[in-house]
N, C-alpha and C positions, 0 to 999 in steps of 0.2 A: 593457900589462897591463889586467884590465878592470876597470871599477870594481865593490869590494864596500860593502854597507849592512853589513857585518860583518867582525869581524878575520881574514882568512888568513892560513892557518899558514904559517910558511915552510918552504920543501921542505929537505930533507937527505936523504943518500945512504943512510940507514939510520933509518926509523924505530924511534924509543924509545917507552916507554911513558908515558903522558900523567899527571899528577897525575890523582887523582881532582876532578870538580868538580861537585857534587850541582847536580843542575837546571839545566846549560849548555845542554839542548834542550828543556827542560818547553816551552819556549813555539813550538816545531816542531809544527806539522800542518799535512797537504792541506789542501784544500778542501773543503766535504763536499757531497755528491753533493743535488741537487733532485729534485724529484720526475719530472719527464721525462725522467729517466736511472734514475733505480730502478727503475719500474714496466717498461718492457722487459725490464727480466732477472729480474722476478718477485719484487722486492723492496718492500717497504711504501716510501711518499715520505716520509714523516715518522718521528720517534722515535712509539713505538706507543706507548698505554695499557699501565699492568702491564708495561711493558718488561724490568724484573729476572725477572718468572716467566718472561716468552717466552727468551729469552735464557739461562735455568739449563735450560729445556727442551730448545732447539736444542743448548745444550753436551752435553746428556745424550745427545742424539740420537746429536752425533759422537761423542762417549766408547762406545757402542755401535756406529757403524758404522766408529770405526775404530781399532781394538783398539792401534794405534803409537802412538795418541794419549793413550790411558790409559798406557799404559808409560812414554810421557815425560815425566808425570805426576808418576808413581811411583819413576822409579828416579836419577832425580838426589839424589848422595851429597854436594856443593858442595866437591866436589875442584880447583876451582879452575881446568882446565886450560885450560877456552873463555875464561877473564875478559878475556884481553888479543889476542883473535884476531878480534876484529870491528872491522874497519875503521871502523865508525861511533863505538867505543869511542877507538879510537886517534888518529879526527882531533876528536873531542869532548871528551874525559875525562867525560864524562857515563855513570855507572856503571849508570845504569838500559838501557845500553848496550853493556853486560856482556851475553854471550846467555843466562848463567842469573839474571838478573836482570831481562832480559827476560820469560823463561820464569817467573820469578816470579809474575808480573803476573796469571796464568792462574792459575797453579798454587794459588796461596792463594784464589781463587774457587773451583776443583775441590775444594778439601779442606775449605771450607765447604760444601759440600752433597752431597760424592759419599762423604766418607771419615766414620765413625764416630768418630775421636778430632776430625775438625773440627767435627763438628757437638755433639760434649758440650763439647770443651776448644778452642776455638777458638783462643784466645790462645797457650795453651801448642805448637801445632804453626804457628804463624803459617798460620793461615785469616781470611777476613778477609770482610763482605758485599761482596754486588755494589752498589757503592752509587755516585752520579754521579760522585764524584772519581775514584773507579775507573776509570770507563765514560772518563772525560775521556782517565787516564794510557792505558787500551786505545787509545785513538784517537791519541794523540801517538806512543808507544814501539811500537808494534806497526806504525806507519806509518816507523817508523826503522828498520827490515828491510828489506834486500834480496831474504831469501830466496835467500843466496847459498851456504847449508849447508857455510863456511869451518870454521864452528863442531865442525860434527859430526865433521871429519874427525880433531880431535883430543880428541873428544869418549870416552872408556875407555866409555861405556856407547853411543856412538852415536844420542843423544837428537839428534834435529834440530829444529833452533830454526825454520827456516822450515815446516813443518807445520804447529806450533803457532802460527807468525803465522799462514797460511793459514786455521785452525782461528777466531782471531782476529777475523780481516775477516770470514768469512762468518758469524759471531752477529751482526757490528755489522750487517752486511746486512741480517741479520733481521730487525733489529728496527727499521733504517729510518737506520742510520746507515753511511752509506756513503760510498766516495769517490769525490768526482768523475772524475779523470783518470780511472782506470779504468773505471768505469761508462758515462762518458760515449763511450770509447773501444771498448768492448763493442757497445753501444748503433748506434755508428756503420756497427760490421762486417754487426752484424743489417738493418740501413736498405741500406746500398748495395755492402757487399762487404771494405770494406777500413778497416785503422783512423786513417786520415789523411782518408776521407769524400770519396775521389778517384773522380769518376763513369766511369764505361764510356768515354764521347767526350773526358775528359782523360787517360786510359791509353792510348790508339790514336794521342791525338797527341803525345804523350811518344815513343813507340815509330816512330812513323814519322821523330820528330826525332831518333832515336841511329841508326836504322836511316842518316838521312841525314849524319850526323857522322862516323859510323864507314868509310862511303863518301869523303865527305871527304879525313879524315886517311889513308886506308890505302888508296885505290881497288880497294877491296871490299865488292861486296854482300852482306854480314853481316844476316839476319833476326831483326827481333823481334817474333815473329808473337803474335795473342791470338784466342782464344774460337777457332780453328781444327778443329776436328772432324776424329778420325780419325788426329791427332798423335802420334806413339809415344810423347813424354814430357811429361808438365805440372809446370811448373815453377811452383813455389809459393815466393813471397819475400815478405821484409816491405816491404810501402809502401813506407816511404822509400826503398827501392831504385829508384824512379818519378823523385823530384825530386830527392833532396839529395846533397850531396857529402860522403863519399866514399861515399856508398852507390850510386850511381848508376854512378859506374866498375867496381863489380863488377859491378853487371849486365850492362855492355856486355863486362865478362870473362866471364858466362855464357852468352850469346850467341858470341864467339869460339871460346871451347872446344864446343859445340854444333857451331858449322858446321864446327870444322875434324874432330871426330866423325863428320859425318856422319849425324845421326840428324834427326828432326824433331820438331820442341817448338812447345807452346807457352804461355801463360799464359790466365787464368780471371777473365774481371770480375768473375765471381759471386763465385767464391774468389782475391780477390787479395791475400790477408793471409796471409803464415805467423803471424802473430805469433797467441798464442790468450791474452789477459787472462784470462779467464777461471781460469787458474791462480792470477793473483797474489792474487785474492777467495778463494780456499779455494773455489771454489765449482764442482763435479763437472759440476753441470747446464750450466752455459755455457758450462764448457769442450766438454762435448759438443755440444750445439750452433752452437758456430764450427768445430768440427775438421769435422759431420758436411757442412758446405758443401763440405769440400774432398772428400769422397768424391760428393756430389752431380756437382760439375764433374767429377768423372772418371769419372764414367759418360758424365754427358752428352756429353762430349767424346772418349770413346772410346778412351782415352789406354790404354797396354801398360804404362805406370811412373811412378810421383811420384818427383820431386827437390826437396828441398828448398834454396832460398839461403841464404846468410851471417845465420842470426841463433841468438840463444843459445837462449832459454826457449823458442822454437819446434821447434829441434830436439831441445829435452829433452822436450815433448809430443808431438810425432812421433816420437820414439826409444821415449821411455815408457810412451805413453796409446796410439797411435793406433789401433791395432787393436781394443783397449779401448773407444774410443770411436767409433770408427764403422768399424770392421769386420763382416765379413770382408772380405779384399781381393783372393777368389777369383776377380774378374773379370779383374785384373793377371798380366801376364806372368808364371809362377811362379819363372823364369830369375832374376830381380830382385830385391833386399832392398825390403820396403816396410815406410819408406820408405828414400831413397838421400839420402844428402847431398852438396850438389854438391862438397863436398872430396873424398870418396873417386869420385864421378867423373871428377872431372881427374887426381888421383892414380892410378887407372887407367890413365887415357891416356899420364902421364905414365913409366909401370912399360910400358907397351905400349912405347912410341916413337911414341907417335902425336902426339905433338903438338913443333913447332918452335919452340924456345923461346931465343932471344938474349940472353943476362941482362945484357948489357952495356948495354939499354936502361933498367937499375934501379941504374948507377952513379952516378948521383945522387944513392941511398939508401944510409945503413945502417939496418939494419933490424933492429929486436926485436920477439917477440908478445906478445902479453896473451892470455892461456887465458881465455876467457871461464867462468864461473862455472857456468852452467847445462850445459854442453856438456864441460867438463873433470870437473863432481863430479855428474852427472845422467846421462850417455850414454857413449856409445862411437862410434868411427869406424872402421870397416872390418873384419877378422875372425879379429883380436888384441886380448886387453889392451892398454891404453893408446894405439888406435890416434886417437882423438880427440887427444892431445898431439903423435904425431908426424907423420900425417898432415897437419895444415898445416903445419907446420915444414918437412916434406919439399917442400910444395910451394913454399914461399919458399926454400928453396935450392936449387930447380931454376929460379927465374926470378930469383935476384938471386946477386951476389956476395961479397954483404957482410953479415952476420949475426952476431948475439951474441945469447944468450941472457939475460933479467936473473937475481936473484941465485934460485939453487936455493928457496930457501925463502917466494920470492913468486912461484912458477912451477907449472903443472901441476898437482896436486889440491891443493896448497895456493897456488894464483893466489888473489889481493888481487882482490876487486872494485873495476867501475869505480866504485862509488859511485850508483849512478843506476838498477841493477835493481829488480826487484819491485813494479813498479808505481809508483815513484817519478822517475821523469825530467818531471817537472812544476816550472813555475819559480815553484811556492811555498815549493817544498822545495829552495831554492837552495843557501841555507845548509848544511842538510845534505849537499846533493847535492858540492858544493865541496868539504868539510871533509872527507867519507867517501873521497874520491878520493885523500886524500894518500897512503896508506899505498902506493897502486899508483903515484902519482909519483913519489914518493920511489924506489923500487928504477927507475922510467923515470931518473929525474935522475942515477944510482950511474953507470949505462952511458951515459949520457951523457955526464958526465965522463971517465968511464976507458976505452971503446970510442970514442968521438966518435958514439955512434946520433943520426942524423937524425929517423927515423919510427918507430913503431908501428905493426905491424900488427892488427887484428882480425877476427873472423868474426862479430861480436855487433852488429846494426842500433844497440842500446841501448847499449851500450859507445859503436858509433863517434858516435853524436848527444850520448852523456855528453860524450867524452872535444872534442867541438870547441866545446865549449861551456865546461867546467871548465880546460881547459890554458891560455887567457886571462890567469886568475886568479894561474897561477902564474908568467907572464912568459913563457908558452911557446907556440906557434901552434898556431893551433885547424889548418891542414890539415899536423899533423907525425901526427893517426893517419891509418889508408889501410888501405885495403879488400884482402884477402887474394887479392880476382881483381882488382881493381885493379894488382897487381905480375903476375898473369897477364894478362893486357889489353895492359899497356908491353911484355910481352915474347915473346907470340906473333905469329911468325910466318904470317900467313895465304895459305891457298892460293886464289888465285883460282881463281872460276869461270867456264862459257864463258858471263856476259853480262856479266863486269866490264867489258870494255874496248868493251861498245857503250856511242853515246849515251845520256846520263841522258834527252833525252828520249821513248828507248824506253818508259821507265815509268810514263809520265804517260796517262794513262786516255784510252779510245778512246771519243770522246764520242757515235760513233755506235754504240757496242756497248748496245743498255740496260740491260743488266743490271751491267757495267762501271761505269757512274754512279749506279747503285741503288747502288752499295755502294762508289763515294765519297760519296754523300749522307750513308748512315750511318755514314762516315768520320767526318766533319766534325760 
């Protein structure tokens, strides 16, 4: 178990609701961002001069450009129903983690200076000044959001709590109060491509070491080509799908189901981040500016189709925004949804017959999923209702044979976050990030006990870096989550091709060819 600076809760098969306990996370925040993380994404480095008028200005801005925003505002009746549906609430009792007590936080600044009874009778409609203590609790409780809109879904008026965080951060932005992880991770995508800050010549060598693993284990040459010109699909995943485990084995499952496809792909150093932060800051422009790299690379690169990998908030930007934000994508095959997520990819293949699939290579599992948050209550998958839920479901029962589902009411649009969305997978916010997790361990723990479940699977980069990080905590192994092409990976069958069974060292470069060593140089 790992060691905590703070009390873990202990898991049970069915979270209950936690006592109230006023101020158990006042003393929870990031880190706040420096000035050479602001200033790239057009943000002031410091708290500004007159920061309360900048700040009632930029609200006034959003409250005008975005008309859901004033609604949310307005139309909460404090009927109670969100109080006890936030994970953050339930592994805290900390009530300012309630999501309309969240939403409070705003709300009595909006009706100080936007509403006529707050601005005569301030007291009498609880309106309150924008004043530092304020600005303090903005930056603590606003940074205690996933952004996992759990809330809204039983929300009778549909008020979403993460808008109005989003709405949030980017005033604090404004005025120079911002957060690091995020900023710094924005920051990183603009500099070199990607948000782990992994250069061009560490991507090619990554990719030529799975391409040689996967030869290895399977004696097939399986490609994991980059920056290729001319490629019918560019596959767009997050970072961590480069180094870490379990992210790393779905890649080498996206690659599999690739070649046994048939098609040709490849990845984007320019654009080699699905992930777009820019979301979690409330902030339009940067989102636009990471998405509009991945339309860049697919020009340059000439590609017929985008597919996106395994992550949550990226394909609720690509599902939701991307046309939005750097569209048109009338140069893309029309044949093709843009974009395509590599689930309903393989799920094709898998509805074709096209792919060999032995599920007895995933006896070793039983297996349950986690709906990632962004992807279950933000998107869809394939071209029905609900195809996001059963789409990967279907594709774990077509490569394993052992599956439960956990309990109905921590599952599918009311799935439990990992605890570690919206910007928060930073090990400042441990505490929280631990303590928000239980609610979705707890229903892991239920099937655990009464199915015997081994693993979890996910489709969320964030989820799976949450969840091998937080399961320590709870006496449970950080590699029991795994990667949804991971369990495709163990169980495709691959077709060789006519140069598997020549010598490997056919492919070692013709030293007298020049051009050949031109481009092992800019291998290496």
């Amino acid at each position: 178990m790992a060691k905590a600076t703070f009390e873990v809760p202990e898991l049970t098969q069915y979270t209950e609701v936690p006592s109230v306990t006023p101020g158990a996370m006042a003393h929870s925040a990031p880190f706040k961002s420096k000035e050479d993380f602001q200033t790239p994404l057009g943000f002031p480095g410091e708290l500004v001069d007159d920061w309360q008028t900048k700040a009632i200005d930029k609200m006034g801005e959003l409250l005008g450009k975005y008309r859901s925003l004033r609604v949310y505002m307005d139309a909460c009746v404090k009927c109670g129903a969100c109080t006890d549906k936030c994970h953050y609430f339930l592994g805290t009792g900390d009530p300012k983690n309630m999501p309309v007590a969240r939403q409070d936080l705003m709300r009595k600044v909006y009706r100080r200076y936007f509403t006529l009874s707050g601005k005569l009778f301030p007291k009498l409609v609880g309106a309150e000044d924008f004043t530092e203590e304020v600005l303090d609790d903005w930056y603590s409780y606003f940074h205690q959001c996933s952004q996992c809109r759990r809330c809204s879904v039983f929300c009778p008026y549909g008020i979403d709590t993460a808008e109005i965080s989003m709405a949030a951060r980017e005033i604090m932005d404004s005025i120079g109060v911002g957060q690091k992880y995020c900023n710094e991770i924005i920051g990183k995508v603009y500099k070199i491509g990607n948000n782990l800050g992994l250069p061009g010549p560490a991507l090619v060598d990554t990719l030529e070491g799975l391409e040689e693993d996967v030869y290895d284990d399977t004696g097939v040459k399986v490609r994991y080509p980059i920056d290729e010109e001319g490629a019918e699909i560019l596959l767009v995943t997050p970072s961590a799908d480069f180094f870490a485990e379990p992210h790393v084995d779905g890649l080498i499952g996206y690659g599999k189901v690739f070649h046994e496809a048939g098609v040709s792909w490849t990845l984007s150093s320019y654009a080699s981040e699905a992930a777009n932060f820019g979301m979690f800051i409330g902030s339009y422009d940067n989102m636009r500016r990471v998405a509009q790299r991945i339309r860049e690379a697919a020009i340059k690169l000439k590609v017929k189709r985008i597919v996106f990998g395994e992550c949550g908030h990226a394909w609720r930007v690509a599902y939701s925004f991307l046309n939005t934000l750097a569209g048109p994508w009338d140069f893309l095959d029309p044949r093709y949804p843009v974009p395509q997520h590599i689930c309903e990819f393989t799920y094709e293949l898998i509805q074709q017959g096209k792919l060999n699939l032995d599920k007895s290579e995933n006896d070793d599992k039983v297996l349950t999923y986690h709906d990632s948050c962004n992807v279950a209550r933000a998107s869809r998958m394939g071209s029905t209702p609900g195809g996001q839920f059963e789409i990967p479901r279907a594709i774990i029962r077509a490569t394993c044979n052992n599956f439960y589902d956990m309990d109905e009411d921590t599952i599918r649009d009311r799935t439990f976050c990992c605890g570690g969305g919206g910007g928060l997978l930073t090990d400042d916010l441990m505490e929280l990030r631990v303590k928000g997790a239980k609610p979705r361990l707890d229903a892991l723990n239920n099937v655990i006990q009464e199915k015997g479940v081994t693993h979890m699977a996910a489709i969320c980069a964030i989820c799976k870096s949450q969840f091998t990080k937080v399961l320590p905590y709870y006496g449970l192994e950080m590699d029991q989550i795994v990667s949804v092409h991971q369990l495709v990976s163990n169980a495709i069958v691959l077709t060789p091709g006519p140069d598997d069974d020549e010598d490997e060292d056919d492919d070692e470069p013709d030293l007298d060819d020049p051009n050949e060593e031109e481009e092992t140089d800019e291998a290496a």
